[in-house]
C-alpha positions as CSV (number, residue, x, y, z in Angstrom):
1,X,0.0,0.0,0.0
2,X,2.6,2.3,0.5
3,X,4.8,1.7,-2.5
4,X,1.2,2.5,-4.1
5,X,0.6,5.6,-2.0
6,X,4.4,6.9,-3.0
7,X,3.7,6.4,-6.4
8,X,0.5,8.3,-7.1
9,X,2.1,11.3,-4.9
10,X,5.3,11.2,-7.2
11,X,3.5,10.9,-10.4
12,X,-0.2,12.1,-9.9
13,X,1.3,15.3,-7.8
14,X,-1.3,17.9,-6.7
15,X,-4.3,15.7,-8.2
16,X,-2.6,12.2,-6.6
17,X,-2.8,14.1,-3.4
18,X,-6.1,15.6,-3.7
19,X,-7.6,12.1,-4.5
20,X,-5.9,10.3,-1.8
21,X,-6.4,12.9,0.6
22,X,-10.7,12.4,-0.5
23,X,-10.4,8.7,-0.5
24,X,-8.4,8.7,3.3
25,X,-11.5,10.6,4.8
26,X,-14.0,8.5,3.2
27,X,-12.6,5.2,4.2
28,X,-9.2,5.8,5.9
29,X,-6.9,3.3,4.5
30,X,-3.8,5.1,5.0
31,X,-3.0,7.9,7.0
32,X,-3.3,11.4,6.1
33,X,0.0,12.1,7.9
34,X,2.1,9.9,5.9
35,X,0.0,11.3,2.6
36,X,1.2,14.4,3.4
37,X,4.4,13.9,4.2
38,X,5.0,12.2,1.2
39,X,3.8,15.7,-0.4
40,X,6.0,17.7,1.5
41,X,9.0,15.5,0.7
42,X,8.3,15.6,-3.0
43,X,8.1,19.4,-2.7
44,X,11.4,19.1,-0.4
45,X,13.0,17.5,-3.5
46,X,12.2,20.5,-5.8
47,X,9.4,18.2,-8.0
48,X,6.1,20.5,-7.0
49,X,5.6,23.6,-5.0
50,X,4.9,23.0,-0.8
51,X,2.0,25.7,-0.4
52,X,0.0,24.1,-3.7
53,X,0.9,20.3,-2.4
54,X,-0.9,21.8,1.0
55,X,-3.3,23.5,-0.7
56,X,-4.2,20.0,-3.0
57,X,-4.3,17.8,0.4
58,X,-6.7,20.2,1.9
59,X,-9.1,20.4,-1.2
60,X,-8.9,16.7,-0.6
61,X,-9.7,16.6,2.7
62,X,-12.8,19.1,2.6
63,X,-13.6,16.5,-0.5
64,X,-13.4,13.5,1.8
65,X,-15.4,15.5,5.0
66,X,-18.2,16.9,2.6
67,X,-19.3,13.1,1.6
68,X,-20.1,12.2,5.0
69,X,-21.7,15.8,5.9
70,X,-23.9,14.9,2.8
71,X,-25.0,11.5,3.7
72,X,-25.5,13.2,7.4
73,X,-27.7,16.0,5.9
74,X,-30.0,13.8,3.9
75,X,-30.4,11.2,6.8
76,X,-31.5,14.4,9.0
77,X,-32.5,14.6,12.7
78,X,-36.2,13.3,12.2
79,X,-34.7,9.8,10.7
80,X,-32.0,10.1,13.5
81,X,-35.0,10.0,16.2
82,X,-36.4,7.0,14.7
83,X,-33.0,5.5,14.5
84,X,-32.2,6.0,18.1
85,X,-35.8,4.5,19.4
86,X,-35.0,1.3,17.8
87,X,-31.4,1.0,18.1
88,X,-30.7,3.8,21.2
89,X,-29.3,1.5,23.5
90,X,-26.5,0.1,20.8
91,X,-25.5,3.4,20.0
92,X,-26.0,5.0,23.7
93,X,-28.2,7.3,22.6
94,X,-31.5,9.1,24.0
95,X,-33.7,11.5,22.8
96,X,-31.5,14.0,25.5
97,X,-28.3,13.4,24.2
98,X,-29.6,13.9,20.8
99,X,-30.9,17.4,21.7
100,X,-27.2,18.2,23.4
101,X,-25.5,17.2,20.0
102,X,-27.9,19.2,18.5
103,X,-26.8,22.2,20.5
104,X,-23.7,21.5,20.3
105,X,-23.1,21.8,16.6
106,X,-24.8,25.0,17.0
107,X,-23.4,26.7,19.4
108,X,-20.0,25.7,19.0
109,X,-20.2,23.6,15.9
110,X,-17.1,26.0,14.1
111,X,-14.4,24.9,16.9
112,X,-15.7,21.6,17.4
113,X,-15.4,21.3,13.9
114,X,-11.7,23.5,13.8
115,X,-10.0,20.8,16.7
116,X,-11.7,17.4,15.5
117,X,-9.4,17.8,12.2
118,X,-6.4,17.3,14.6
119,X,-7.3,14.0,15.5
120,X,-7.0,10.7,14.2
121,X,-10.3,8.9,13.0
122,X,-12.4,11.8,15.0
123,X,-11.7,14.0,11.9
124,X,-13.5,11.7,9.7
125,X,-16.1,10.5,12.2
126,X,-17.1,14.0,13.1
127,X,-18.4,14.8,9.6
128,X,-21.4,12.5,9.7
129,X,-23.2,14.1,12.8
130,X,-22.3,17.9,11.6
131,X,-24.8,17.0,8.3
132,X,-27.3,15.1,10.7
133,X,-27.4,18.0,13.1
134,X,-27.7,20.6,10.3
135,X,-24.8,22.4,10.8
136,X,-24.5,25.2,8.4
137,X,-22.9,24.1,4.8
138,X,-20.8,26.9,4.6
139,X,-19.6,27.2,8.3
140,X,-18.7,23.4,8.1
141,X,-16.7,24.0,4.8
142,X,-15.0,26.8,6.2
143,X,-13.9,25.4,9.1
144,X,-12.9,22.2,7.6
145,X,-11.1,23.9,5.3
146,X,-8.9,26.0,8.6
147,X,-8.6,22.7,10.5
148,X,-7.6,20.6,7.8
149,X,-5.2,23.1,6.6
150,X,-3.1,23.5,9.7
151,X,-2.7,19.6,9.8
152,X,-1.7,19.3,6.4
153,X,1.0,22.3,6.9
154,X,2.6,20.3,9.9
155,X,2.8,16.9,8.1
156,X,3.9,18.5,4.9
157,X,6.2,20.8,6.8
158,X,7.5,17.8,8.5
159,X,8.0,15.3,5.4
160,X,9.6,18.6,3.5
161,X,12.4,18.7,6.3
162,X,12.6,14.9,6.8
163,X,13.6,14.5,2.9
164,X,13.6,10.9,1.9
165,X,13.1,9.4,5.6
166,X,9.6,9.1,5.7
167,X,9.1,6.3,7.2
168,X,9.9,8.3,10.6
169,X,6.3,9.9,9.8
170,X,4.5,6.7,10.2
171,X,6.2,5.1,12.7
172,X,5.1,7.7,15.3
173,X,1.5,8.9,13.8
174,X,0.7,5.3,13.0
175,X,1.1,4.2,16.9
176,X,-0.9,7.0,17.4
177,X,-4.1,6.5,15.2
178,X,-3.9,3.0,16.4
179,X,-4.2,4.6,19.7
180,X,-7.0,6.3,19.5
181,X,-9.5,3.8,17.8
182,X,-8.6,1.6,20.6
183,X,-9.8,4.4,23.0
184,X,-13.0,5.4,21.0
185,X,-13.4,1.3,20.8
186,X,-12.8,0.9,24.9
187,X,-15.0,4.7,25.7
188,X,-18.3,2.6,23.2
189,X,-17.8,-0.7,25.6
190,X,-18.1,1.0,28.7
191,X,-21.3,3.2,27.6
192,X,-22.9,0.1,26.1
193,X,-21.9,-1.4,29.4
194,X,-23.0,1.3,31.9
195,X,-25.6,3.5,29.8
196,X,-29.2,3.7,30.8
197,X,-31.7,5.8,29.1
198,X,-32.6,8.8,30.5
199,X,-36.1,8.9,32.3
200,X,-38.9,10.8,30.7
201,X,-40.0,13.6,33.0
């Protein structure tokens, strides 16, 4: 996968990037960080320009997010109701916690939005309750767009001074992502565990 990954970045460039950058946020099967560091060493080497590799993983990335705010926005918080009454205790969900989601996004959907593109598999999963929830279209793109942007600028930044050692990239972000779905996958265990519906008043 990797040798594959290297490849389109050297030869496909600013659209290789864009593409993988889309296809990593609709089903991440490589990291964003080592996509981008690949970029940033390519532009290291003198073969593209850094700001337009940044500027093609971030295109990428809003790409990748909008898919799942789509599928989010047609499904809709009417469907999501319905959804939770049959399936609420799988997914630890009441009709309370969908109204605090609901607030959430629109009170501080912008910087929820801004700080969940810093971390692994939130950044993609984040995307799907922003559409059900309603955010606004053009707040979401925006700050997708900021938060995505200041990722890509560190990895790129990181694989343009690393040069040809990229495989220091992954060995520390890979770790990490691994990390973290084993924590979203322990915090779901416990709720299904411990959770109880609230009581109606």
């Amino acid at each position: 996968m990797n040798d594959l990954v290297i490849n389109l970045v050297a030869q496909g460039g600013y659209w290789g990037v864009v593409l993988l950058m889309a296809l990593e946020n609709i089903f991440p099967p490589i990291p964003s960080e080592l996509i981008m560091g690949l970029a940033g060493i390519e532009a290291g080497k003198g073969h593209y320009n850094l700001w337009a590799m940044i500027f093609a993983g971030t295109v990428g990335s809003v790409a990748g997010n909008y898919f799942w705010y789509a599928i989010g926005r047609s499904f809709g918080p009417k469907r999501l109701e319905h959804f939770v009454a049959r399936w609420g205790r799988w997914l630890t969900l009441d009709r309370r916690e969908i109204d605090r989601f609901n607030g959430l996004f629109h009170r501080h959907g912008a910087s929820t939005i801004f700080f969940a593109r810093m971390i692994p598999t939130v950044r993609t999963l984040i995307s799907l309750p922003a559409g059900i929830f309603e955010m606004s279209r053009t707040k979401f793109l925006l700050w997708t767009f900021a938060g995505a942007g200041l990722w890509n600028v560190l990895f790129a930044g990181i694989g343009f001074q690393l040069g040809s050692r990229f495989d220091e990239i992954d060995q520390y972000t890979g770790p990490i992502s691994t990390g973290v779905i084993g924590v979203i996958i322990v915090v779901y265990l416990v709720r299904v565990i411990f959770w109880r519906p609230a009581k109606s008043d």
